[in-house]
C-alpha positions as CSV (number, residue, x, y, z in Angstrom):
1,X,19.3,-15.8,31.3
2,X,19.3,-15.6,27.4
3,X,16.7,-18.0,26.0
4,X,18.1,-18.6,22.5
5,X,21.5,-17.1,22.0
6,X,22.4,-19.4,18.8
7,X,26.4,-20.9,18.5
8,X,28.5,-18.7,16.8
9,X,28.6,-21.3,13.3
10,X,24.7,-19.8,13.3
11,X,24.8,-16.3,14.3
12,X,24.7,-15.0,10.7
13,X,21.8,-16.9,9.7
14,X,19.5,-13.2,9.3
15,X,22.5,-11.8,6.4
16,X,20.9,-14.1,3.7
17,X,17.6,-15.8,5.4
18,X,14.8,-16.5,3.5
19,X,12.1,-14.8,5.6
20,X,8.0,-15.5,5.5
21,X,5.5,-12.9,6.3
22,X,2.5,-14.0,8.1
23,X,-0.5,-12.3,8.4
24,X,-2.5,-14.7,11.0
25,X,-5.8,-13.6,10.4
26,X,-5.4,-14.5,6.8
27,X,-2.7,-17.5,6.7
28,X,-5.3,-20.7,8.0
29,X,-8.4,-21.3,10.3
30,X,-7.3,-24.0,12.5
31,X,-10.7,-23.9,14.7
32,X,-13.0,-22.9,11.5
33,X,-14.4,-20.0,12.9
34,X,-13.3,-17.8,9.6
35,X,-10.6,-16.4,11.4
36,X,-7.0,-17.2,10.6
37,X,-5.1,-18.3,14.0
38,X,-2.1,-20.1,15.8
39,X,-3.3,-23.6,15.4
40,X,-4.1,-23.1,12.0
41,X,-0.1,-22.2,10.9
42,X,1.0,-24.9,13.4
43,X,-0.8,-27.5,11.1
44,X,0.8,-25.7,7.9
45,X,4.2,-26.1,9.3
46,X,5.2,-28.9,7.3
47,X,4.1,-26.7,4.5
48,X,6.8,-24.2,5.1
49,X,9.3,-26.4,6.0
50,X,8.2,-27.6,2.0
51,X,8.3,-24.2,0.8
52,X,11.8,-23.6,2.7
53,X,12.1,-20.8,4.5
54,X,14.1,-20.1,7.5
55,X,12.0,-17.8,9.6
56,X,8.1,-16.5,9.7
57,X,7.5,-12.7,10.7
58,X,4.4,-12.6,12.3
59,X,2.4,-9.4,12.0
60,X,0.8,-8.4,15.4
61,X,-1.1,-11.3,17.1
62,X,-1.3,-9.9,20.3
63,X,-4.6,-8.4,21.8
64,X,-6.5,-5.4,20.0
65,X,-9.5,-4.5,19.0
66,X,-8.1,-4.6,15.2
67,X,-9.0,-0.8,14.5
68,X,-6.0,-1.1,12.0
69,X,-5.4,-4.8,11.5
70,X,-3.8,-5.2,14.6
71,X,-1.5,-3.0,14.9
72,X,-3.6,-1.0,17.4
73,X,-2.3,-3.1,20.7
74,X,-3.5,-3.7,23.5
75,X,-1.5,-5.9,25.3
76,X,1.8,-6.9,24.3
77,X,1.8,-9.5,26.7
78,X,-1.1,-11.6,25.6
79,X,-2.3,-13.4,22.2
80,X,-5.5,-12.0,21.0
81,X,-8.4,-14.7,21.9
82,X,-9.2,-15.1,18.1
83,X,-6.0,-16.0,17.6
84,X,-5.1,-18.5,20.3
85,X,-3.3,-17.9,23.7
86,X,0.0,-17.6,25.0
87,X,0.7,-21.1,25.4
88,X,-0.1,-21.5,22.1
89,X,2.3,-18.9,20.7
90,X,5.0,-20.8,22.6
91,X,4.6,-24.1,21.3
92,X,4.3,-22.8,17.7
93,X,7.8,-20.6,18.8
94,X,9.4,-23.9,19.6
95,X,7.5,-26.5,17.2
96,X,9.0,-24.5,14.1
97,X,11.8,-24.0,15.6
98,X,12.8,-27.4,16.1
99,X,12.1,-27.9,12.2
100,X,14.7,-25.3,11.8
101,X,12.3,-22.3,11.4
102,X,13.3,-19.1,13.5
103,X,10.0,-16.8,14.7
104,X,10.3,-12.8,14.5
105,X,7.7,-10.5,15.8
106,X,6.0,-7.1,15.2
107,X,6.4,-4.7,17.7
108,X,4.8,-1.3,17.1
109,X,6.5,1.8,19.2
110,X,4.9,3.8,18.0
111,X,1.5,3.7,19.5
112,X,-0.9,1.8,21.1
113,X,-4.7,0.9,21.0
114,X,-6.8,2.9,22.8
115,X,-8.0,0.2,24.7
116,X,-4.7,-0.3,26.2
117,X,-4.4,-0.1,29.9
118,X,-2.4,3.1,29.7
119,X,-4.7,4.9,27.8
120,X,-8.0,4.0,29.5
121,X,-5.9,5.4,32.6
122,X,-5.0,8.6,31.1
123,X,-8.5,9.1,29.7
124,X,-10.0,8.3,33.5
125,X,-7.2,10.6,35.0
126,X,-8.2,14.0,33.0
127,X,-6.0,17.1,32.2
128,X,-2.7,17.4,33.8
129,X,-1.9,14.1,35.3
130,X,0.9,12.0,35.5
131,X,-1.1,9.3,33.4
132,X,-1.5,11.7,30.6
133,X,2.4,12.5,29.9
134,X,3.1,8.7,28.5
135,X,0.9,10.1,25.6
136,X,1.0,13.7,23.7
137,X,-2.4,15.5,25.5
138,X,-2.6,19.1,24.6
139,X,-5.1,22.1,24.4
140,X,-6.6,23.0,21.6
141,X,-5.5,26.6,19.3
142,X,-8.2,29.6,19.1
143,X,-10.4,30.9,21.6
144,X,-12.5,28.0,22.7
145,X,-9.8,25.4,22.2
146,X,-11.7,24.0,18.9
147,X,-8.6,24.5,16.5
148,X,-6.4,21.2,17.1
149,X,-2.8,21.7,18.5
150,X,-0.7,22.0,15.3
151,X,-1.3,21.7,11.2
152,X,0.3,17.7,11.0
153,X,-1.4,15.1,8.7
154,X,-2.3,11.9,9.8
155,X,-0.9,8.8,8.1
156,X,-4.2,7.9,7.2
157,X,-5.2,11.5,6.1
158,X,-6.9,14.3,7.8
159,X,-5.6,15.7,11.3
160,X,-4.2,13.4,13.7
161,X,-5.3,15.0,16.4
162,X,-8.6,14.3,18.3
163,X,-10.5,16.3,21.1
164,X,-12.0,14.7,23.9
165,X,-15.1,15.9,26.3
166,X,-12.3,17.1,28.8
167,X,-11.3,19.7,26.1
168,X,-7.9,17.9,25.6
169,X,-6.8,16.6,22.4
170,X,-4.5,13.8,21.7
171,X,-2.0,12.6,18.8
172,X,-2.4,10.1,16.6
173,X,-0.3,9.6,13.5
174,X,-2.6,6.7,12.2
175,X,-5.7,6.2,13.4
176,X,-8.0,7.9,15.8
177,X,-8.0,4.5,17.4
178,X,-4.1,4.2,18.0
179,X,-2.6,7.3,20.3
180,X,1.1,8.2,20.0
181,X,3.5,7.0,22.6
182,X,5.7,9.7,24.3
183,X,9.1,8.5,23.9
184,X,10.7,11.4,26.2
185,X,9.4,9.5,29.0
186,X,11.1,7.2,31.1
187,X,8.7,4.9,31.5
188,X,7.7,4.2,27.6
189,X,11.0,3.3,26.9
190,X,11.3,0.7,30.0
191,X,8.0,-1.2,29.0
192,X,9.1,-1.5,25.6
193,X,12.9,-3.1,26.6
194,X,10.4,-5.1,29.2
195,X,8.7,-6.0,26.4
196,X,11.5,-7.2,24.3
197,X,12.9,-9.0,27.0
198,X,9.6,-10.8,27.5
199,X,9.3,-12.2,24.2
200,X,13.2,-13.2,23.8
201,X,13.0,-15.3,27.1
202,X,10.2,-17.4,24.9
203,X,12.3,-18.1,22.1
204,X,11.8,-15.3,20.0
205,X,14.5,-14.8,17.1
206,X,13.8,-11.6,16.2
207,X,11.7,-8.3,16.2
208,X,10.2,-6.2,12.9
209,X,9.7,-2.8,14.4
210,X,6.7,-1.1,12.5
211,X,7.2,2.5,11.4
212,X,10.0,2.6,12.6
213,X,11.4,6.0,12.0
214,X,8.1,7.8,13.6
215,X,8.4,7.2,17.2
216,X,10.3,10.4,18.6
217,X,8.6,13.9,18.3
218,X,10.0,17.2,19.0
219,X,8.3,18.3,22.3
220,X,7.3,21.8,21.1
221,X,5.1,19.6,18.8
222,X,5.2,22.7,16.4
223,X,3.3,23.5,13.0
224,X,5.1,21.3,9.8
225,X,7.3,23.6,7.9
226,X,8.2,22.0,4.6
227,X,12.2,21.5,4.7
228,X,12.6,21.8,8.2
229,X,15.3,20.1,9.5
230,X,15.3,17.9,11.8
231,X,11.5,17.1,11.2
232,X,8.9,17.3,13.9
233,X,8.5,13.5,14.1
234,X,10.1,11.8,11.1
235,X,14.0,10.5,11.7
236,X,14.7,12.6,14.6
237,X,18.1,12.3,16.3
238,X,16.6,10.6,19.4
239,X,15.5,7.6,17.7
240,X,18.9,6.2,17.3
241,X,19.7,6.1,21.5
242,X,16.5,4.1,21.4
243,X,17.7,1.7,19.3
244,X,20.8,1.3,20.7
245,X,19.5,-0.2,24.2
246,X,17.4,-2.3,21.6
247,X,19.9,-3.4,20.7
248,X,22.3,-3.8,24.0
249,X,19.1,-6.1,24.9
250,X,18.9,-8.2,21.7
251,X,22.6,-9.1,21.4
252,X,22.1,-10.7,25.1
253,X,19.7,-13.2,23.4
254,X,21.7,-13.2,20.2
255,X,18.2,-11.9,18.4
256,X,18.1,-9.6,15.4
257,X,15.5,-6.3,14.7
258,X,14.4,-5.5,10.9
259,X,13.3,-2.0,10.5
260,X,10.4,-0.8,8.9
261,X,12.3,2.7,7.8
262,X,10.8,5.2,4.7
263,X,13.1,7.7,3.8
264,X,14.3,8.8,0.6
265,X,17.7,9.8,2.1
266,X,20.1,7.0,1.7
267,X,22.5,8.5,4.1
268,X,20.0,9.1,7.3
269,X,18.5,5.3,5.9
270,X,21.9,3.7,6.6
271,X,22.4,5.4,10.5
272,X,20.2,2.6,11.4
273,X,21.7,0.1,10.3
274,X,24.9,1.0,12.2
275,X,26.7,-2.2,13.9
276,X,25.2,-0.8,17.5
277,X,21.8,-0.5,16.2
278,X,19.4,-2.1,13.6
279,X,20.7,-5.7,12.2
280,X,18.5,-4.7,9.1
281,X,16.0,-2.7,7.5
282,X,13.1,-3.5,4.7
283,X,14.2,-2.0,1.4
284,X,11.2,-0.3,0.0
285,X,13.0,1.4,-3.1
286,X,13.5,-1.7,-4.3
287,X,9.5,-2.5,-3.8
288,X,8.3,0.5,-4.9
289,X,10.3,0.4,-8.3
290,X,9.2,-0.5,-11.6
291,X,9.6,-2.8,-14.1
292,X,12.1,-1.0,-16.2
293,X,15.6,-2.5,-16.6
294,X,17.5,1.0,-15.9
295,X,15.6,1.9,-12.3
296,X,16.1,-1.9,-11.2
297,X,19.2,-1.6,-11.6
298,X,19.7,1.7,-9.9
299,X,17.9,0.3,-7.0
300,X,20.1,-2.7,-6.6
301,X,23.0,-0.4,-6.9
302,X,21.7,2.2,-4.3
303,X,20.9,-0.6,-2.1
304,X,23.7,-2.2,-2.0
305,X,26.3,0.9,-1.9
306,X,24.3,2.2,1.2
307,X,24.4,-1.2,3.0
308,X,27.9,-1.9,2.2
309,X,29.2,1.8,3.8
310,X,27.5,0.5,7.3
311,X,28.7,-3.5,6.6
312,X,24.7,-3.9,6.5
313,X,23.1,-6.7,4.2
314,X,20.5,-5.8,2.0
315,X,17.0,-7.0,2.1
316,X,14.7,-7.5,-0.6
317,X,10.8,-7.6,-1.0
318,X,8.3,-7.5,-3.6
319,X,5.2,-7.2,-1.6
320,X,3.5,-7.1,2.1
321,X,0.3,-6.6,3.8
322,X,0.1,-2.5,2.8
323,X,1.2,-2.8,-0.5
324,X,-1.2,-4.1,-3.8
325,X,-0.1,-7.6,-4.7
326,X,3.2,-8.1,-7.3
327,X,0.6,-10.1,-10.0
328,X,-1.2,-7.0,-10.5
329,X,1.2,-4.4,-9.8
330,X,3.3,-5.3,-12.5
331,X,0.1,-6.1,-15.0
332,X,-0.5,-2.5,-14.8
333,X,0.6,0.5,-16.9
334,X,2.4,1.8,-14.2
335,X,4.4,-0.6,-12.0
336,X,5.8,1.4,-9.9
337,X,4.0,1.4,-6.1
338,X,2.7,4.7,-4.3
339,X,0.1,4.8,-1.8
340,X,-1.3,8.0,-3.2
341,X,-1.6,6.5,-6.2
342,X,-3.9,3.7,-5.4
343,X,-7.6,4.0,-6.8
344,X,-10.4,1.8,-7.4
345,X,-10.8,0.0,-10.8
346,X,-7.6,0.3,-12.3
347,X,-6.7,-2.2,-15.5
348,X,-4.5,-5.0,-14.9
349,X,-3.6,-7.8,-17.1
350,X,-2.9,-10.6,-15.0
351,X,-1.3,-12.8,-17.7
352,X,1.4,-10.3,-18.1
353,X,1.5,-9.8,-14.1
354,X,1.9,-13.3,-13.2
355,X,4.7,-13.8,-16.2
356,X,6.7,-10.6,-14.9
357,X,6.0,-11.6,-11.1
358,X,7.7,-15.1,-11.6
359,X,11.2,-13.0,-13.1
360,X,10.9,-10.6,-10.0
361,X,11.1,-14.0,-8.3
362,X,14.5,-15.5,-9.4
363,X,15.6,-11.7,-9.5
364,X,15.0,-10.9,-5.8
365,X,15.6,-14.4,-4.8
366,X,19.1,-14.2,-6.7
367,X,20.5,-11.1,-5.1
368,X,22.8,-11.0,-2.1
369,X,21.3,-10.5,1.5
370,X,17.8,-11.4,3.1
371,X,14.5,-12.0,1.3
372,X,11.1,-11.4,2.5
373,X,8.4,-13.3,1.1
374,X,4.6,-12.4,1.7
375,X,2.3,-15.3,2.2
376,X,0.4,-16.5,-1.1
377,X,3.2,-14.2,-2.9
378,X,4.3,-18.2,-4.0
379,X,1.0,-19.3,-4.6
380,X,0.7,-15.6,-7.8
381,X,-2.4,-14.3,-5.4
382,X,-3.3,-10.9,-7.6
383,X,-4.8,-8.6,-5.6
384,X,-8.6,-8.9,-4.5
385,X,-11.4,-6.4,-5.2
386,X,-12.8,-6.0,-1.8
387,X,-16.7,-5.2,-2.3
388,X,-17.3,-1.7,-0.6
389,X,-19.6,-3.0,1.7
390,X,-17.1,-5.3,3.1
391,X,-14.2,-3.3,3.7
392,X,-12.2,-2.9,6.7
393,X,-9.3,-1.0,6.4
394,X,-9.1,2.2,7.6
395,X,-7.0,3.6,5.3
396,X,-10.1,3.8,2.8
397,X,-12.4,5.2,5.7
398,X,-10.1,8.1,6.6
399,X,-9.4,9.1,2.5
400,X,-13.4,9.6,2.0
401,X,-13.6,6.0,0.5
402,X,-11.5,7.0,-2.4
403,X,-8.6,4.9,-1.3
404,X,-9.2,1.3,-1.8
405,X,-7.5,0.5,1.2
406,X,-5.3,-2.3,2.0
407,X,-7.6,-5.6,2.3
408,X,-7.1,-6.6,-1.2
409,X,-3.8,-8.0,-0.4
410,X,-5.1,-9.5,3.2
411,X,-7.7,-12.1,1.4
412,X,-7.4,-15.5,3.3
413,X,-5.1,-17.9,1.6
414,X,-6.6,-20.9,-0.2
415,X,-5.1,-23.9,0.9
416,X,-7.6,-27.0,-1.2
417,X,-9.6,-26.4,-4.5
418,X,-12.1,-28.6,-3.8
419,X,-12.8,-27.2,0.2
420,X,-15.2,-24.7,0.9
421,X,-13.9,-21.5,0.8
422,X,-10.7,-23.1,-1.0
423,X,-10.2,-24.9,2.3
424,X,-9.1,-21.9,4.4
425,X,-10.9,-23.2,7.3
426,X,-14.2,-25.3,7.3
427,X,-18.1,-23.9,6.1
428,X,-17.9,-20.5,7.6
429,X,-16.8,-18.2,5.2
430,X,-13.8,-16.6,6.3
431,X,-13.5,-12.5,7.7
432,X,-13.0,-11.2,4.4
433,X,-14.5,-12.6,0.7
434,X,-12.5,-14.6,-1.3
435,X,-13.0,-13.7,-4.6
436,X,-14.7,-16.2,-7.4
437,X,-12.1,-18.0,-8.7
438,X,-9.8,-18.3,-5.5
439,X,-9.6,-21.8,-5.4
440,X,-7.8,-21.9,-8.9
441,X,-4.7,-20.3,-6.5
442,X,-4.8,-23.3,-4.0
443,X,-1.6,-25.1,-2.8
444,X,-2.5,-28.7,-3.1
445,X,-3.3,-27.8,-6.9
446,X,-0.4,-25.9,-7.3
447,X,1.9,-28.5,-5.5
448,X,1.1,-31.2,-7.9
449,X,1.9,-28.8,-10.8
450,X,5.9,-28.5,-11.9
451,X,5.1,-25.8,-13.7
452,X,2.9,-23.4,-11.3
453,X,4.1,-20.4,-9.2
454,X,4.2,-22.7,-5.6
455,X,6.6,-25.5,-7.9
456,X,8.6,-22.4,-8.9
457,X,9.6,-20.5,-5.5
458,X,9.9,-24.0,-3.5
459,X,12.3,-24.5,-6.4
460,X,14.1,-21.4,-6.3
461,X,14.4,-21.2,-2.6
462,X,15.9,-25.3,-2.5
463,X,18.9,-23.8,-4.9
464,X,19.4,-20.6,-3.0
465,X,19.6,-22.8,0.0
466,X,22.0,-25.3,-1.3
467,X,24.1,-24.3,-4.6
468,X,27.2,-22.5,-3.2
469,X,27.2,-19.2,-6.0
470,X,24.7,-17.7,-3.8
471,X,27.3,-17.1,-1.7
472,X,27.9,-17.2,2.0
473,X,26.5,-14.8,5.0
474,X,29.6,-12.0,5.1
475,X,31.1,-9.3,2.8
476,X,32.2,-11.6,0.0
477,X,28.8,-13.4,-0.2
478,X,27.0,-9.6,-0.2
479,X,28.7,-9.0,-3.6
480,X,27.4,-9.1,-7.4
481,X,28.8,-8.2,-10.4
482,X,27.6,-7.0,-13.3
483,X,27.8,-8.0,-17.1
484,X,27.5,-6.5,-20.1
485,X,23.9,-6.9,-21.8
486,X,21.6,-5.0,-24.0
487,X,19.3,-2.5,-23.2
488,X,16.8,-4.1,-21.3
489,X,18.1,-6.8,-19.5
490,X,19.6,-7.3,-16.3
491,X,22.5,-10.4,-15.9
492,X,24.7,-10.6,-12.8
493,X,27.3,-12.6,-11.4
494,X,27.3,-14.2,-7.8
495,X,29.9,-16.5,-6.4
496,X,31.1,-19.6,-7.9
497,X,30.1,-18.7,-11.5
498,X,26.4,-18.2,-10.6
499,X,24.7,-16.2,-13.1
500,X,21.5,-14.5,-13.0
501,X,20.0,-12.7,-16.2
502,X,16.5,-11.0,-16.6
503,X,15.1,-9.9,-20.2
504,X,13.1,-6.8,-20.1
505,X,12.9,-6.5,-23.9
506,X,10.3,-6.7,-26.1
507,X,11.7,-9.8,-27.7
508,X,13.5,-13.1,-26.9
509,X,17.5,-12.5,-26.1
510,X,20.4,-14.8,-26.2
511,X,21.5,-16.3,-22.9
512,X,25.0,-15.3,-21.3
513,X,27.9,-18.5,-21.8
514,X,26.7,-20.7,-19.6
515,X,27.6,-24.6,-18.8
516,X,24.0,-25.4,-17.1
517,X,20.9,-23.9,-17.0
518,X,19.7,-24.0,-13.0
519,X,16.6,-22.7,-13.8
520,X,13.7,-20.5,-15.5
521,X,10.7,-18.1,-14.8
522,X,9.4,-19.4,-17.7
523,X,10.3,-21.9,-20.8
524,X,12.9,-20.9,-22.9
525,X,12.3,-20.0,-26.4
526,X,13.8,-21.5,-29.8
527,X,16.9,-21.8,-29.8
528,X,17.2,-21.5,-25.9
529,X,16.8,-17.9,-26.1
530,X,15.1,-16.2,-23.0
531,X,12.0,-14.9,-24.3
532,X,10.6,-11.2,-22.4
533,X,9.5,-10.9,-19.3
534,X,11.5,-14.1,-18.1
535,X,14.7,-14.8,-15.8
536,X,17.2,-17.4,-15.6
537,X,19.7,-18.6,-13.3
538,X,22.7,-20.2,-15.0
539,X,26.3,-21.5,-14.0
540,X,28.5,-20.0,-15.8
């Protein structure tokens, strides 16, 4: 029977939800052992009821050995014991819940840790048995076998292939520690929907699927030949059957799945999103772009044009747990985001960073569909130097330690200036270094100050919650229009005579005819002009 299956006044609530990211190991320390868990965001519930959101993504918190942050899993089934427990996992499912906060998960089809039961089996099993075909197993190329199967690259960099004692070798896009699924076989694609299933009978709104465009390979697993089409094992054809029965399942429970889905081509992008399969899909053009008036607003366009063909919303995001904080990003030269672009010691000026991240704010916040919202994104985190010695990520171990990996962004939160350890948990000092100067980021500060980053989004999200220009779930609510402006700044229309303007100039700009100023990223300047940098929403 379906656990959840909301009324039908309630069944749009994903098309323009304001959605939290949590990353548990780094959110709060409920048993102070310096490791973010369940009890510790069930005591900051009241917190994000403040903050007012209407759902928390939850990056994996199931059992793993946390090879890559936990997306190397173990057992879908059960909560990692650093974490909490199942029982646990329920109670916080239904506690936020009943304080009007939906819960989506991570699942991660991809692959699987290799400490997972299937694995270990196909390991003790050896060459040519039935254990091995749920994962890709092949012989090795050249006379010995040394050569690995084909030329692919790893996620992570290098090959992705590893050779065991048997002589076999096995696939894996990320790390050596996570072997890709086969997805041709029966029985992965039944423990997944088992999975799902399992998760939606507790009370489970939704599911995030990582990587979601990597799963299905072509069986010849052949060499990568630039401009092949269809790809070895990006976007392939197959996928979208998957999804379907995804989906078949999910609309028994009235639950939704957001994609995680890189491609460049807005065409292929928008299959997923057909009304059989995905409900939505992270929009990563818009994270990746920079701060330049012109490409903003190509990526707004883009976006919505490809969302409105498949009657899609759009989401919008700034920042997650892969990508370098929004602060710093956009207090560097280039703010534009590419993992290959990532290096150690580049310049930031945080000043500028914090005054253009509180714009992206109001901008992202303003536009029609879904918004995703990284924890201590609304407490202006910048991004962390991680000493060498203390990192974790194996992004920066697979690129030769020239990649400075993903931790920055992971820091545990601070919750209390005056705590230990900004009060993340109690004395012990907490899986990854906080940097000096954390505490000068903590919420109880930042509550009691109208003018701080915390004061602005709870703002923000209270008017996109309740004044009616932001429209309602549906096509007419998924709309903007644009008005004419100078170089350099962006100003839209929403609903109801909403206005949203941002000022990319090099100088203050006058504001569009307006009857009441709603709010500001920043004060205005004389004259009520909107100095650079700085965004407004207006009523028109």
């Amino acid at each position: 029977m379906a656990a959840n299956r909301p009324s039908e006044a309630t069944a749009n609530w994903w098309r323009d939800a304001a959605i939290y990211q949590i990353y548990v190991r780094s959110f709060a320390d409920g048993d102070g052992d310096g490791t973010g868990d369940l009890a510790g965001v069930r005591a900051k519930l009241p917190y994000l009821v403040e903050l007012g959101v209407d759902a928390l993504w939850f990056t994996p918190w199931y059992l793993s050995p946390l090879a890559d942050g936990g997306y190397d899993v173990a057992d879908y089934r059960t909560i990692d014991p650093a974490f909490g427990t199942l029982a646990e996992a329920e109670k916080l499912i239904a506690e936020a819940r009943a304080l009007g906060i939906r819960t989506i998960i991570d699942i991660v089809p991809n692959h699987v840790s290799d400490q997972h039961a299937w694995f270990t089996a196909a390991l003790a099993a050896g060459p040519g048995s039935p254990e091995r075909d749920l994962f890709h197993f092949r012989p090795g190329r050249g006379p010995d076998g040394a050569v690995p199967p084909n030329d692919w690259v790893s996620e992570f960099g290098g090959t992705p292939w590893t050779r065991l004692p048997d002589g076999e070798w096995y696939l894996h896009l990320f790390a050596t520690q996570q072997p890709d699924l086969n997805w041709a076989h029966p029985a992965v694609r039944q423990e997944h929907e088992d999975v799902l299933r399992f998760w939606f009978e507790r009370g489970v709104s939704g599911v995030r699927i990582d990587s979601a465009a990597l799963p299905a390979k072509d069986p010849a697993l052949p060499d990568f030949t630039e401009g092949r089409d269809p790809h070895p094992y990006i976007d392939r054809d197959e996928l979208h059957d998957i999804y379907r029965s995804w989906r078949a399942i999910a609309d028994e429970y009235g639950a939704i799945f957001v994609g995680e889905v890189w491609l460049p081509d807005a065409e292929r992008f928008a299959r997923y999103l057909r009304p059989d399969e995905l409900h939505t899909a992270f929009n990563f053009n818009f994270l990746a772009c920079p701060w330049d008036a012109g490409l903003l607003r190509s990526a707004i366009d883009d976006t919505l044009a490809e969302h409105a063909f498949v009657g899609a919303p759009a989401t919008w995001v700034l920042c997650n747990h892969d990508v370098t904080r929004t602060v710093t990003r956009y207090g560097r030269q280039d703010t534009g985001f590419d993992f290959a672009a990532k290096t150690f010691g580049t310049h930031t000026d945080l000043a500028l960073g914090t005054r253009r991240a509180r714009a992206a704010a109001l901008l992202s916040l303003a536009l029609p569909g879904a918004a995703y919202l990284y924890q201590g994104e609304e407490l202006g985190l910048p991004e962390a130097d991680i000493p060498r010695d203390r990192i974790q990520d194996p992004m920066h171990f697979r690129s030769g330690g020239t990649d400075p990996g993903r931790d920055g962004c992971r820091v545990p939160l601070p919750w209390s200036a005056q705590a230990p350890y900004a009060g993340f948990g109690s004395a012990v000092e907490p899986w990854l270094p906080q940097p000096a100067g954390w505490s000068s980021y903590a919420a109880d500060a930042q509550g009691a100050d109208p003018d701080s980053m915390l004061s602005l989004y709870r703002e923000a999200l209270r008017l996109r919650r309740t004044e009616p220009g932001f429209g309602s779930p549906g096509t007419a609510g998924e709309r903007l229009t644009w008005l004419p402006t100078a170089p350099g700044v962006l100003a839209f229309t929403r609903t109801d005579r909403l206005v949203c303007v941002v000022n990319l100039t090099g100088e203050a700009v006058e504001l569009p005819d307006h009857t009441d100023v709603l709010l500001t990223s920043g004060p205005l300047a004389d004259g009520g002009r909107l100095p650079q940098d700085t965004a407004a929403w207006l009523r028109g």
